[in-house]
C-alpha positions, 0 to 999 in steps of 0.5 A, a space after each residue: 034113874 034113867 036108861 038114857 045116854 048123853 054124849 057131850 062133844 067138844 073140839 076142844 080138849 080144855 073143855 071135855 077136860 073140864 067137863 069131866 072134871 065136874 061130872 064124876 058120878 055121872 060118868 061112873 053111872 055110865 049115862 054120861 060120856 064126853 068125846 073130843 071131836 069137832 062135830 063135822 067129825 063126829 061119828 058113831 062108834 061101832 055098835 053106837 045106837 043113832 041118838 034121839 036128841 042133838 042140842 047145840 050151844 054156840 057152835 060155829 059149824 051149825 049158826 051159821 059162821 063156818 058154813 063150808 063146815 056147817 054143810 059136813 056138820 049137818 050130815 054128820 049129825 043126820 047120819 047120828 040121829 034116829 029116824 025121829 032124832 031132833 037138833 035144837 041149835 042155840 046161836 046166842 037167840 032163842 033156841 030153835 029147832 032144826 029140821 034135818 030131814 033124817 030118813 
């Protein structure tokens, strides 16, 4: 098995309720963790090491819908991403890739 971390977000609790409903073992072997926070909230806990990858599904604040929470959203995830770290935006059209310019 891996060494990696995946970190699901979500504003909605219904959703990380499900989410973790369905995802036991994987939370037990510590590779998986679900947080309830809106994106333009988010940022890393104390400690938390920047991640390599962000992938977005349908998420309002980053395709365009709720721009004033988008402006706030893309900091927040440059400020979460490695110096390397690449953010795969998925609006209902193919998956696209976002430059954020992380330094």
């Amino acid at each position: 098995m891996g060494k990696g971390h995946v970190l699901a977000i979500d504003r909605s609790a219904k959703a990380i309720a499900q989410a973790t409903a369905c995802s036991t073992a994987e939370l037990a072997s510590g590779l998986l963790e679900f947080r309830c926070v809106a994106v333009e909230d988010f940022v890393l806990s104390k400690g938390e090491r920047p991640y390599d990858l962000a992938f977005a599904v349908r998420v309002g604040a980053l395709d365009g819908r709720h721009p004033k929470a988008g402006r706030i959203a893309f900091d927040r995830l440059r400020q979460a991403l490695a110096k390397e770290g690449r953010l795969f935006i998925d609006d209902g059209n193919p998956v696209k890739e976002v430059s954020l310019g992380v330094a």
